[in-house]
Backbone as JSON, one array per atom type, in Angstrom:
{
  "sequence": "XXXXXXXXXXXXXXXXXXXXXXXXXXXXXXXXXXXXXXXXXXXXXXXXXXXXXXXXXXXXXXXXXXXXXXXXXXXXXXXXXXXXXXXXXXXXXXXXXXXXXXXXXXXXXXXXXXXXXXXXXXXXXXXXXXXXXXXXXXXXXXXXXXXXXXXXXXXXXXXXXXXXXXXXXXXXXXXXXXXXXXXXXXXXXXXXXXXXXXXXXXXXXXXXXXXXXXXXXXXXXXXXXXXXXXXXXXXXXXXXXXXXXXXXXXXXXXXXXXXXXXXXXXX",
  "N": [[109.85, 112.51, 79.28], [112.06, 112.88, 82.11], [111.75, 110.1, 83.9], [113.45, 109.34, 86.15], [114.26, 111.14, 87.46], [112.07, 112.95, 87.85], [110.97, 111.77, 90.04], [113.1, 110.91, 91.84], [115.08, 108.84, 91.67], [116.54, 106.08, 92.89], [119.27, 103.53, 93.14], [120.28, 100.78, 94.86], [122.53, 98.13, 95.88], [122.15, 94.91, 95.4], [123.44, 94.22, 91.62], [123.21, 92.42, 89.92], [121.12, 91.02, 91.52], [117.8, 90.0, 92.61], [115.32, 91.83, 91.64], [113.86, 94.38, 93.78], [111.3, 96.31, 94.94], [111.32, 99.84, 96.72], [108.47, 101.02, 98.11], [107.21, 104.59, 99.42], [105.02, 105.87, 102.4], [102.34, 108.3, 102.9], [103.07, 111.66, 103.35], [106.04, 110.73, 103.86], [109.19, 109.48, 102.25], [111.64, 108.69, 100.56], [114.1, 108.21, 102.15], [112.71, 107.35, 104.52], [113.44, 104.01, 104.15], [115.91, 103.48, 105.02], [117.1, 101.81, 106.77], [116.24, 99.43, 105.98], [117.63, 99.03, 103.49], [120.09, 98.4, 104.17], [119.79, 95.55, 104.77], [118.83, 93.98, 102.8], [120.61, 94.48, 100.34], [122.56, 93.11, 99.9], [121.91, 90.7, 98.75], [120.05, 91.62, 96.95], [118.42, 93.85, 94.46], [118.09, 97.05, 95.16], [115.6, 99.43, 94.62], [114.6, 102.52, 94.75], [112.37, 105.77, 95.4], [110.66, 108.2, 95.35], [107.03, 109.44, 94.99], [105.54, 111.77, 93.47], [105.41, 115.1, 94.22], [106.18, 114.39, 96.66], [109.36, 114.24, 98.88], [112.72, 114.37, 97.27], [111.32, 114.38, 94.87], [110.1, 116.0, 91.71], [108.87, 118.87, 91.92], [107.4, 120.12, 89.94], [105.89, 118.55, 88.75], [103.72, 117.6, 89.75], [99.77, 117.13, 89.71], [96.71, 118.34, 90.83], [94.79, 116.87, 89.86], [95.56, 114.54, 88.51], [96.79, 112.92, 90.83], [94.87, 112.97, 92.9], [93.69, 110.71, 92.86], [94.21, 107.21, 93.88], [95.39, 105.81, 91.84], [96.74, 107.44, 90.28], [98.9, 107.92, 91.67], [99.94, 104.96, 91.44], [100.6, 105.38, 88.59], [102.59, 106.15, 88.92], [104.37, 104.51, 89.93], [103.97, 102.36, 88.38], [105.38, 103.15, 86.13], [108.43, 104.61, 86.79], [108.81, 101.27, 87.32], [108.86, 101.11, 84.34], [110.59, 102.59, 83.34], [112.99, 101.18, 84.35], [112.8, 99.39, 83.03], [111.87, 97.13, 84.68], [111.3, 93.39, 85.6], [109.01, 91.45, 86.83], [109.43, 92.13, 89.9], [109.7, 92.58, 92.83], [107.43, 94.37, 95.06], [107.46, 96.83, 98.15], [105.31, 97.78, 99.68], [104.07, 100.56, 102.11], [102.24, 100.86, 104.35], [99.48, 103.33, 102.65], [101.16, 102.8, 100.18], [100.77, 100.3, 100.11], [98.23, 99.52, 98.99], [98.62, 101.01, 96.14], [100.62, 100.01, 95.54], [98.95, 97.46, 95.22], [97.32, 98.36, 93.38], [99.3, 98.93, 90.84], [100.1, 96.42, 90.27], [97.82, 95.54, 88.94], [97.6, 97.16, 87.03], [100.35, 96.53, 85.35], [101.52, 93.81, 85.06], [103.25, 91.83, 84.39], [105.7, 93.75, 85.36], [105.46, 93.36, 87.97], [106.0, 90.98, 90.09], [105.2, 89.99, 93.12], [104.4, 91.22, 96.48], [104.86, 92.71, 99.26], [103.07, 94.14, 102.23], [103.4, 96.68, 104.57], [102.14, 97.04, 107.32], [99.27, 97.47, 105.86], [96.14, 99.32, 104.46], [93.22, 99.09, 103.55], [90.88, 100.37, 103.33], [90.26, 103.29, 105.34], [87.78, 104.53, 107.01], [85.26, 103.24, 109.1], [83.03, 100.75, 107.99], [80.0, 99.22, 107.35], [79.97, 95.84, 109.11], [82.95, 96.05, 108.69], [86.07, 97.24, 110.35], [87.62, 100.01, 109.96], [89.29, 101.5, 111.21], [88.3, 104.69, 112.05], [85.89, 106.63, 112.38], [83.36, 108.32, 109.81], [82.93, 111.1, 110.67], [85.61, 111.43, 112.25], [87.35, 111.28, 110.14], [87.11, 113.48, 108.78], [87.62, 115.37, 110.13], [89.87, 115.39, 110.79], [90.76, 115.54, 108.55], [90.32, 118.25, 108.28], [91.36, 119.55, 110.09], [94.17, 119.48, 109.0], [94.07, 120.7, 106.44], [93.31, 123.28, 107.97], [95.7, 123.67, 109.06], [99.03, 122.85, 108.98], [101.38, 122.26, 109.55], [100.78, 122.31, 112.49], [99.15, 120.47, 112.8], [100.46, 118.24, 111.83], [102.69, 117.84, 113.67], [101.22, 117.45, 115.96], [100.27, 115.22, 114.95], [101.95, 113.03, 113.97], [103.15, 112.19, 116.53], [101.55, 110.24, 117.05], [100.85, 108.43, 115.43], [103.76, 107.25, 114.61], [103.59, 105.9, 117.02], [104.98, 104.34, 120.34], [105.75, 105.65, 122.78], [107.81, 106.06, 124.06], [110.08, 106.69, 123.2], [110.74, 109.38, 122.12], [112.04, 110.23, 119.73], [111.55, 108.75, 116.98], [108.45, 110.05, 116.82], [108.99, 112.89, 116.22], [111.24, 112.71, 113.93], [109.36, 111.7, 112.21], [107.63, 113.62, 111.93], [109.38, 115.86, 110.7], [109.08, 114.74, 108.3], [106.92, 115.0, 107.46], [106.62, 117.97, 107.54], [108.21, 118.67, 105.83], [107.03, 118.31, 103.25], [105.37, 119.97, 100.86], [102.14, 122.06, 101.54], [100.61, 122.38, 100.14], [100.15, 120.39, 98.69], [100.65, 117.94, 100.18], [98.26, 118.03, 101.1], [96.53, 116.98, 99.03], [97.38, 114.56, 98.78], [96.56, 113.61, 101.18], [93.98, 113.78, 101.44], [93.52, 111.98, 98.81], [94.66, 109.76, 100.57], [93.38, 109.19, 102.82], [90.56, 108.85, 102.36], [90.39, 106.72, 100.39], [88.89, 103.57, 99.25], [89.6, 100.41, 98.9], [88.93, 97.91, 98.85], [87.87, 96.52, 97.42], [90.16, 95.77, 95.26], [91.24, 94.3, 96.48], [90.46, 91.52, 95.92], [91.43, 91.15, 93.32], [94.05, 90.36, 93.57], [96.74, 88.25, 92.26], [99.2, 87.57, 92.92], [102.26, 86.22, 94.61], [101.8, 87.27, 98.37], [102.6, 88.89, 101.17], [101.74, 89.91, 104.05], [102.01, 92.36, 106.45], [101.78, 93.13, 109.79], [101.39, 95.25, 112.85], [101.62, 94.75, 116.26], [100.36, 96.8, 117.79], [98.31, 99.62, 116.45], [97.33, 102.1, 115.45], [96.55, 103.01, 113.41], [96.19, 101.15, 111.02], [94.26, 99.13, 112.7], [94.11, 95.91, 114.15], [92.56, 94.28, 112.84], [91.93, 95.17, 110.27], [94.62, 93.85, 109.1], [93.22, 91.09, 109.35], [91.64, 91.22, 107.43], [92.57, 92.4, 105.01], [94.37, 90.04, 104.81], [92.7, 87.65, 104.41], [91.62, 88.43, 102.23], [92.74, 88.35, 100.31], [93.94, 85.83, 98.27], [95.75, 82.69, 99.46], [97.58, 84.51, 100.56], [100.04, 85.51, 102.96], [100.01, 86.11, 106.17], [101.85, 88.17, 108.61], [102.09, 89.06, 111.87], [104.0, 91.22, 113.31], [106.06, 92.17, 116.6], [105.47, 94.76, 117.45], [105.01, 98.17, 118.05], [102.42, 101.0, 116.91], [102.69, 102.68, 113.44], [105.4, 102.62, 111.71], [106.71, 100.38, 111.67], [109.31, 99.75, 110.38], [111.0, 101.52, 110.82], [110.57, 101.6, 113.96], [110.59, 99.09, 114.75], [113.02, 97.75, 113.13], [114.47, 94.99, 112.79], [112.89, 92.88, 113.12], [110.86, 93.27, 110.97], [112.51, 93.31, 108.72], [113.61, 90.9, 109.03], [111.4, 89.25, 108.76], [110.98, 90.59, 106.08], [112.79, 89.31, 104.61], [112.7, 86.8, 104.65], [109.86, 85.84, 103.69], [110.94, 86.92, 100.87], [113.1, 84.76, 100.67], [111.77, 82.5, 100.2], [110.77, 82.8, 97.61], [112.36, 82.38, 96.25]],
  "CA": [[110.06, 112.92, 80.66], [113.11, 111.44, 83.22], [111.08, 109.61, 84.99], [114.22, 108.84, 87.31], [114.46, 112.73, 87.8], [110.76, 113.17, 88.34], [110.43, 110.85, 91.32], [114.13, 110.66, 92.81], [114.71, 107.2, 91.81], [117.33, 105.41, 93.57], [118.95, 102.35, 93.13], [121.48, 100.27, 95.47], [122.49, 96.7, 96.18], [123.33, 93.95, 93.9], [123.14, 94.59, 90.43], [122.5, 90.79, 89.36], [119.9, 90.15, 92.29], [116.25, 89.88, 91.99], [114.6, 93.15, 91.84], [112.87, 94.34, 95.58], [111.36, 98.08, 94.93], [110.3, 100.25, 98.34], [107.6, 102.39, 98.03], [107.13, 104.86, 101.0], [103.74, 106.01, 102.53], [101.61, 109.44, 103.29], [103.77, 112.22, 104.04], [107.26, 110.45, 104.0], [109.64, 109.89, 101.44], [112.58, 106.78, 100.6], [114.95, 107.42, 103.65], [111.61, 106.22, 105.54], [113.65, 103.03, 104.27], [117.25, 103.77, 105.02], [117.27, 100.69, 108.1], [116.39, 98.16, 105.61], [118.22, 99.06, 102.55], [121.54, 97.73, 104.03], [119.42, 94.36, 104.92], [118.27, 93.56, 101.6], [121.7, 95.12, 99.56], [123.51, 92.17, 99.67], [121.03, 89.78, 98.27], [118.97, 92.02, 96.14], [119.02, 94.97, 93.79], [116.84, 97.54, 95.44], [114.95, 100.5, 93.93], [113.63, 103.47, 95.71], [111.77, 106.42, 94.84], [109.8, 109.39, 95.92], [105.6, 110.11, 94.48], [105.73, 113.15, 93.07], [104.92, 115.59, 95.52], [106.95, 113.83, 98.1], [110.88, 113.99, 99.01], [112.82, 115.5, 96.25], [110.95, 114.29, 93.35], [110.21, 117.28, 91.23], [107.44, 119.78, 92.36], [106.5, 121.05, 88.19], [105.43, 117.12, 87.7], [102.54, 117.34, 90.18], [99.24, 117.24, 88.83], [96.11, 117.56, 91.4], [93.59, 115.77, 89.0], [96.72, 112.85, 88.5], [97.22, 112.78, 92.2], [93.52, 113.17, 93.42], [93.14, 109.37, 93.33], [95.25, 106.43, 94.14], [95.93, 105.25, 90.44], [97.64, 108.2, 89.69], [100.76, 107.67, 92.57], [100.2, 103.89, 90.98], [101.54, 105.32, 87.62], [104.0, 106.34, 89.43], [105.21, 103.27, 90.29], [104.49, 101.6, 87.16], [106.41, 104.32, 85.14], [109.24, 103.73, 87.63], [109.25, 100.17, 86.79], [109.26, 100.91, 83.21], [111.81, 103.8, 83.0], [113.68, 100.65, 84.39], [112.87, 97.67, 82.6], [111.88, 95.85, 85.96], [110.31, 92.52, 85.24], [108.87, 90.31, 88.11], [109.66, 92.99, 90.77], [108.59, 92.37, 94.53], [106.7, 95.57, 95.54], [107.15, 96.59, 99.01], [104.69, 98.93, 100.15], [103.75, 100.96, 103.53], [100.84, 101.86, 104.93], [98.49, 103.71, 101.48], [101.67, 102.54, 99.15], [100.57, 98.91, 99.73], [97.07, 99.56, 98.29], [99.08, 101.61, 95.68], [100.9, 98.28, 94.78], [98.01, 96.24, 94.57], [96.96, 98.83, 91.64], [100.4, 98.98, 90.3], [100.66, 95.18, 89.98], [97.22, 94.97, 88.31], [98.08, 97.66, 85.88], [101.58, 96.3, 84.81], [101.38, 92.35, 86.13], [104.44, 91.75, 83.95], [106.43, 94.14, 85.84], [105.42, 93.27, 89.49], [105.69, 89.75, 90.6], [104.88, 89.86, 94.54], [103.8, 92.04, 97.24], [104.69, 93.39, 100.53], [102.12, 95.05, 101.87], [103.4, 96.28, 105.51], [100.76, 98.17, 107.49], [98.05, 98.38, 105.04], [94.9, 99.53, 105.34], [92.2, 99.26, 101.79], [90.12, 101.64, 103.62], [90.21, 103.62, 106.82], [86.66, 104.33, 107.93], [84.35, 102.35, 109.36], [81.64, 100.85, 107.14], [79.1, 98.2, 107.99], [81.03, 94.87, 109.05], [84.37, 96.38, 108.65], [86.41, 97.89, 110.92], [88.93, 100.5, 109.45], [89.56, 102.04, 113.19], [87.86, 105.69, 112.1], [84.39, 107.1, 111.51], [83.62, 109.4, 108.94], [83.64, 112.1, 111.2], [87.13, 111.13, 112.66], [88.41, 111.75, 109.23], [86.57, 114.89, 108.15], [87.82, 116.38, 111.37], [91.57, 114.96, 110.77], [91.19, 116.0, 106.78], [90.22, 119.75, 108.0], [92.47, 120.37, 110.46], [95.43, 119.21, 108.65], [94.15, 121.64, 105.47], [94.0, 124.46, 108.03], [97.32, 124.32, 110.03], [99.56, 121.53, 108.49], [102.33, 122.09, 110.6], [100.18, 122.13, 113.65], [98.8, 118.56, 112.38], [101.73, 117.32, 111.48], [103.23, 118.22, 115.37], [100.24, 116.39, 117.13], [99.75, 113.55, 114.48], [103.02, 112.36, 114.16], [103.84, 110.95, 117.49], [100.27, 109.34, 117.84], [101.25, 107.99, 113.99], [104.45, 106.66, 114.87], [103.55, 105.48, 118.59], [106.62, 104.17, 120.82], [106.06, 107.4, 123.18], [109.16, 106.04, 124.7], [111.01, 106.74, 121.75], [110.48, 110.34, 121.12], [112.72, 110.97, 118.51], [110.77, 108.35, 116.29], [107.72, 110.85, 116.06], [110.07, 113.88, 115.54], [111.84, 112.18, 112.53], [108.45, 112.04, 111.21], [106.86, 115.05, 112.36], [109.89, 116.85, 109.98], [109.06, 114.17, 106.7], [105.77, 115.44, 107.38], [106.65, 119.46, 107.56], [109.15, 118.8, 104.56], [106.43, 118.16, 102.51], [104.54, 120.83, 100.67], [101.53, 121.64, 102.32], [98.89, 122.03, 98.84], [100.33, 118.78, 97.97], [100.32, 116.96, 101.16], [96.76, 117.89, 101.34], [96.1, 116.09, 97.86], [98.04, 113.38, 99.09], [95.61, 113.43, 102.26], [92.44, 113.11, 101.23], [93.1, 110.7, 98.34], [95.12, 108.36, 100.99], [92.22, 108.85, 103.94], [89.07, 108.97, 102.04], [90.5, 105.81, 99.58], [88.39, 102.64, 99.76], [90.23, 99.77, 97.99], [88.64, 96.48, 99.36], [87.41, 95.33, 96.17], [90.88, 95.34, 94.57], [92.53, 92.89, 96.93], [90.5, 90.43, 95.85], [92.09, 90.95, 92.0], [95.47, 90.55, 93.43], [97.23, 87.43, 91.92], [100.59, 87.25, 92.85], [102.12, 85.89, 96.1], [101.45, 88.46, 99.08], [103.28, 89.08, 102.8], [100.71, 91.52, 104.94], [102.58, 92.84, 107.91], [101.02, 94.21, 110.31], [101.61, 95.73, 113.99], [100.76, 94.43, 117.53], [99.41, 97.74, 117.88], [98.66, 100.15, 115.55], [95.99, 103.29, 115.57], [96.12, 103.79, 111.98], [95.73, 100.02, 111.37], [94.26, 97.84, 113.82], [94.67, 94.46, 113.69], [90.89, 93.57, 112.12], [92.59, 95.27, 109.21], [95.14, 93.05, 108.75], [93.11, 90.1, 109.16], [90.81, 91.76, 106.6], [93.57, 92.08, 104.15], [94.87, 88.75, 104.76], [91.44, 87.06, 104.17], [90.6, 89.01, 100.94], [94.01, 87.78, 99.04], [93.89, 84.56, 98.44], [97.34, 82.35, 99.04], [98.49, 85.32, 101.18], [101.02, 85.36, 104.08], [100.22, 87.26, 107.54], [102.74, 88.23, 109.82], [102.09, 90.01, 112.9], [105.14, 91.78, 113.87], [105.74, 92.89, 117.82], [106.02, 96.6, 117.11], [103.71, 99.05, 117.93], [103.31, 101.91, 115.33], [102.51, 102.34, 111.93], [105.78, 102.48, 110.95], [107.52, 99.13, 112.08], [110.17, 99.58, 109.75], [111.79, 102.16, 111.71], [110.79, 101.49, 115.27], [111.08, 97.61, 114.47], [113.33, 97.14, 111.97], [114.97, 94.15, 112.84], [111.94, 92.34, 112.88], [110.48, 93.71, 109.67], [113.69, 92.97, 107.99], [113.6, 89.41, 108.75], [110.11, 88.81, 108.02], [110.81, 90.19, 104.44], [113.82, 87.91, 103.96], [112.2, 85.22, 104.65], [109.05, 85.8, 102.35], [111.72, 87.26, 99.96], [114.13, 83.77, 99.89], [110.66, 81.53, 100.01], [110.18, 83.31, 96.1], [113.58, 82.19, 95.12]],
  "C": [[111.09, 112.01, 81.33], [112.42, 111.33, 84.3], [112.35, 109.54, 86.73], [114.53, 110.55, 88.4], [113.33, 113.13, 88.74], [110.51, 112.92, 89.7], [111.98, 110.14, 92.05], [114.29, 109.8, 92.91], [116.45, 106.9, 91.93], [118.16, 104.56, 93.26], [120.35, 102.27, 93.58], [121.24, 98.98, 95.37], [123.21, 96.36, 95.58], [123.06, 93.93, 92.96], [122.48, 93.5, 89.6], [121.64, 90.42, 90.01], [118.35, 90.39, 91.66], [116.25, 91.35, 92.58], [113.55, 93.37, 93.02], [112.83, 96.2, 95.07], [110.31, 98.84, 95.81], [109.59, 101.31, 98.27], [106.92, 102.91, 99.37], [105.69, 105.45, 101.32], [103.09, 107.84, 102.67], [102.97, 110.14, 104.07], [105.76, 111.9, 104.42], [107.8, 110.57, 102.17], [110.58, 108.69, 101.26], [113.64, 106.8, 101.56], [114.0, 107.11, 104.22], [112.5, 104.6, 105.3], [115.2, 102.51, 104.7], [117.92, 102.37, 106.04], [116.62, 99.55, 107.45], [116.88, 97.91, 104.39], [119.14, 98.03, 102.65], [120.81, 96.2, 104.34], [119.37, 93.31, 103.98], [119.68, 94.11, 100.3], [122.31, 94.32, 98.92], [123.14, 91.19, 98.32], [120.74, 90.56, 96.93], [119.61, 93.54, 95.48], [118.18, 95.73, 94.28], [116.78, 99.06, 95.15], [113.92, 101.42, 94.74], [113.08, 104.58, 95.36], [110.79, 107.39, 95.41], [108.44, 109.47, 94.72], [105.83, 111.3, 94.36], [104.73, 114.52, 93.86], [105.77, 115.5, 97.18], [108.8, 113.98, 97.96], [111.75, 115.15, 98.07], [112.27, 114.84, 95.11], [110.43, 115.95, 93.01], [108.65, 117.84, 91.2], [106.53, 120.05, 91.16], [105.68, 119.86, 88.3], [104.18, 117.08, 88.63], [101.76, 117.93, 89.63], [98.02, 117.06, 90.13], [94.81, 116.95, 91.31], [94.57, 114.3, 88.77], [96.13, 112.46, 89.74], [96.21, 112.94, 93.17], [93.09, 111.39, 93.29], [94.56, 108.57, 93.13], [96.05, 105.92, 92.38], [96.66, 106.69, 89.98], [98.89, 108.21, 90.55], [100.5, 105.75, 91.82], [100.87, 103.99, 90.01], [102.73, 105.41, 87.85], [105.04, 105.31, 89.38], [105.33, 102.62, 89.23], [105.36, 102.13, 86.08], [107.78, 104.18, 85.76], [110.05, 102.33, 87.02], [109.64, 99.75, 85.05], [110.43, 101.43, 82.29], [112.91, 102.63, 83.19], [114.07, 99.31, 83.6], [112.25, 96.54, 83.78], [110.87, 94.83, 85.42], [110.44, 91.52, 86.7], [109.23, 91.11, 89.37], [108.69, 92.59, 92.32], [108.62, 93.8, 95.07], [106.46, 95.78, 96.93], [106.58, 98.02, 99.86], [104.32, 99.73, 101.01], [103.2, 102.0, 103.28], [100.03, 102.31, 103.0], [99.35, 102.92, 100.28], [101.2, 100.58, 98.87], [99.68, 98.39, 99.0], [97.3, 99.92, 96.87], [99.57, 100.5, 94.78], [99.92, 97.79, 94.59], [97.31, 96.76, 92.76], [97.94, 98.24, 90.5], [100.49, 97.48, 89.69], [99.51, 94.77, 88.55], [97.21, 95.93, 86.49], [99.13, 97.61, 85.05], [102.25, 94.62, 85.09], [102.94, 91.92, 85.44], [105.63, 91.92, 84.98], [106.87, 93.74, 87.69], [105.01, 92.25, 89.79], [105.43, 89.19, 91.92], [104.8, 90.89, 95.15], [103.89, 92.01, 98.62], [103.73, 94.23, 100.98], [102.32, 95.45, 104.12], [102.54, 97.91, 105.88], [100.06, 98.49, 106.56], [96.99, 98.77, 106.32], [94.25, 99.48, 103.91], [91.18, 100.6, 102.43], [89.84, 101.92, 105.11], [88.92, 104.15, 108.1], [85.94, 103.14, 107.63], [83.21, 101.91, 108.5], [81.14, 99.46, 107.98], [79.79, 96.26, 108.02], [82.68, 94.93, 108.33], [84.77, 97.69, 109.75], [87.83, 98.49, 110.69], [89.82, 101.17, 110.6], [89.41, 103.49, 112.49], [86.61, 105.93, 111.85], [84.7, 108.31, 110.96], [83.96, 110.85, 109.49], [84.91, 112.16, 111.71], [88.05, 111.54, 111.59], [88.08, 112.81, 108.5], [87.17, 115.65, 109.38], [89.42, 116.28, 111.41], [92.21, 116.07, 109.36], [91.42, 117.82, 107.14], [90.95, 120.59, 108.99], [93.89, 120.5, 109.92], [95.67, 120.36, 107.42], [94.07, 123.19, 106.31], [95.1, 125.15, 108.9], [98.09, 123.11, 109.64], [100.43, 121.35, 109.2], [102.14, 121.65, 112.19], [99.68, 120.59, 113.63], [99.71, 117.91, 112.21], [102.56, 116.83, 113.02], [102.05, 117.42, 116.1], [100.51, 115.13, 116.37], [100.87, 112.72, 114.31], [103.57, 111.55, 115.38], [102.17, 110.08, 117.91], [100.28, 108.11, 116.54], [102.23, 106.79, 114.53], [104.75, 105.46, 116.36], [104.68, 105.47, 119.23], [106.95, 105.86, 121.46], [107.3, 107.47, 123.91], [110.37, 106.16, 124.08], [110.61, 107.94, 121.23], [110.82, 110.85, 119.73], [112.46, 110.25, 117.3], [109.8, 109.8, 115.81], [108.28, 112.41, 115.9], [111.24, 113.83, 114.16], [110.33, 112.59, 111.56], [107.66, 112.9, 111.02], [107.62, 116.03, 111.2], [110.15, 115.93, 108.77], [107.8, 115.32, 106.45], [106.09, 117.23, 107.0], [107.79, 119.45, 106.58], [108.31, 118.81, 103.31], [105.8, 119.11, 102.08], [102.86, 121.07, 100.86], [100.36, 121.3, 101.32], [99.22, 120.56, 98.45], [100.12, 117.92, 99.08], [98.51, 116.88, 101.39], [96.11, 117.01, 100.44], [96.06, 114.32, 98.16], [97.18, 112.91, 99.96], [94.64, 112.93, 102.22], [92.3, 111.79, 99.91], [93.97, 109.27, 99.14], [93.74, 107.82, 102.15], [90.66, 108.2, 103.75], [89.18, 107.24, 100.37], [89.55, 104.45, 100.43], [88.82, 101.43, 98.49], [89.87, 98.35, 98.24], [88.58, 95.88, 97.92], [88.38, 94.93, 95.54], [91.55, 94.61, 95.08], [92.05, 91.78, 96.29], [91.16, 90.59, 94.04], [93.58, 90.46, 92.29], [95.99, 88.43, 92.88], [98.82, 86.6, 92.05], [101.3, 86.78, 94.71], [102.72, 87.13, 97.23], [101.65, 88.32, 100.45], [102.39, 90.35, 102.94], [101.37, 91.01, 106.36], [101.87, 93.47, 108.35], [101.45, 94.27, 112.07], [100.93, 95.12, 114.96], [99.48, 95.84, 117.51], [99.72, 98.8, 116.98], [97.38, 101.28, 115.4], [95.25, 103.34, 114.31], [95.75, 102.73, 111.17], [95.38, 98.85, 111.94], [94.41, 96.48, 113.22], [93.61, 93.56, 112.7], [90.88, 94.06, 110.67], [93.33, 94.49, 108.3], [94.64, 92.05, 108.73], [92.31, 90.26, 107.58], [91.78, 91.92, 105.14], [94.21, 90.84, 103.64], [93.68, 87.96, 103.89], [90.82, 87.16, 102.51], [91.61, 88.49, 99.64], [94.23, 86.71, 98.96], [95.64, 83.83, 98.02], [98.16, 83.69, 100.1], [98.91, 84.89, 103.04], [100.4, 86.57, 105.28], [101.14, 87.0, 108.75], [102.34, 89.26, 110.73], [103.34, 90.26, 113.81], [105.11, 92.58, 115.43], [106.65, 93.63, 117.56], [104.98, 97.17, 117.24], [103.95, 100.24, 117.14], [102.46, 101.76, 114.27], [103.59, 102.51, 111.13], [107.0, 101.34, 111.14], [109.14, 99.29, 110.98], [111.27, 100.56, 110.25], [111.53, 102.44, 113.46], [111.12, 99.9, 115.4], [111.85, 97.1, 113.44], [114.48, 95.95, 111.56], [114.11, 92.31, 112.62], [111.38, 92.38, 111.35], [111.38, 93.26, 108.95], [113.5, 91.57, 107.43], [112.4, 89.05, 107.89], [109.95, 89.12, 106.42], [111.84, 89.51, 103.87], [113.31, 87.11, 104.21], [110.86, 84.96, 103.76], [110.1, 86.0, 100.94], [112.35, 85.54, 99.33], [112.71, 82.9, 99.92], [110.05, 82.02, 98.47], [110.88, 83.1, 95.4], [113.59, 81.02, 94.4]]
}
């Protein structure tokens, strides 16, 4: 299989730098990273890529027993890294792809030597001393409207997603990643990013780890990020002033920095 075909794989920068590869989140696709490509170009060799299902990677290759749990968009990534050769790779993930990495790293540790992880979340409802900012009903009522009007979900949830209501044309960028997406697949994509619960694998993670996270943020509050931070041992938290879940394009001057500067602290 061309993997590079499969999953719309990318690659700009500098050809001799260290390897930086951006994996994008629920519903988007790799221009979600287009405002920090040129940041990181100079320095670094960077590798981008669409989950199959998403962007233009190729529609035949979805599978929704693969793609029904998070380790199957993880092969993704590690297939990716192998179609390339990448060794020691800093993984930079957003929002579900950061959880996505933490698989990815533990299934290929070779390949993936550090971890961005901006806006996670390991799991988004509420359970007993954790606060994911939803209850179960919040996301059975999110999951079933989105499976029966996707477009209509996509049009509300997008600017409450992206926040920055002073910035409409933020959640209208993503309102049409979202309605680019196919809708049986986005639904796949849905319930194994909403209904994922990944706490237990932070604490496997081993490699050194930047968690970004938002002043404000709906989709991860901030008791998230400390919760992330806390569970990885040796890891970095930055709290970036951006509201949002997708700081990388309403803040991405901020975001930028903050991963050059974890980035040259690995050199």
């Amino acid at each position: 299989m061309d993997i590079a075909r499969r999953n719309n794989v990318t690659v700009a920068g500098n050809p001799q730098g260290p390897v930086v590869v951006l994996a994008h989140g629920f519903g988007c696709d790799q221009n979600m990273w287009r405002l920090t490509v040129p940041a990181l170009a100079e320095d670094y060799r960077v590798v981008l890529f669409d989950y199959v299902g998403s962007g233009r990677s190729q529609p035949s290759a979805f599978s929704e027993e693969r793609y029904s749990s998070l380790e199957g968009y993880a092969r993704d990534a590690v297939e990716v890294c192998e179609a390339l050769d990448l060794r020691d790779a800093v993984f930079v993930g957003h929002s579900v792809s950061a959880m996505i990495g933490v698989l990815a790293a533990g299934m290929a540790p070779e390949r993936i030597g550090a971890l961005v992880m901006v806006a996670p979340s390991p799991r988004y409802i509420d359970d007993d001393g954790y606060r994911g900012g939803f209850s179960a009903g919040d996301i059975d009522e999110l999951l079933a409207s989105l499976e029966s009007n996707y477009l209509g979900w996509s049009a509300a949830m997008a600017p409450v997603i992206m926040g920055n209501a002073e910035r409409p044309e933020l959640g209208e960028e993503l309102r049409n990643s979202f309605c680019a997406t196919d809708p049986d697949m986005a639904r796949v994509f849905a319930r194994t990013t909403f209904l994922s619960d990944s706490r237990d694998d932070l604490k496997s993670v081993r490699v050194p780890t930047l968690v970004l996270e938002c002043n404000q943020d709906v989709i991860a509050p901030r008791e998230v990020g400390a919760f992330v931070h806390q569970a990885i041992d040796g890891s970095t938290l930055v709290t970036l002033d951006a509201t949002g879940h997708c700081p990388h394009l309403s803040s991405p001057e901020a975001t930028n920095e903050a991963i050059r500067t974890f980035l040259a602290g690995l050199r």
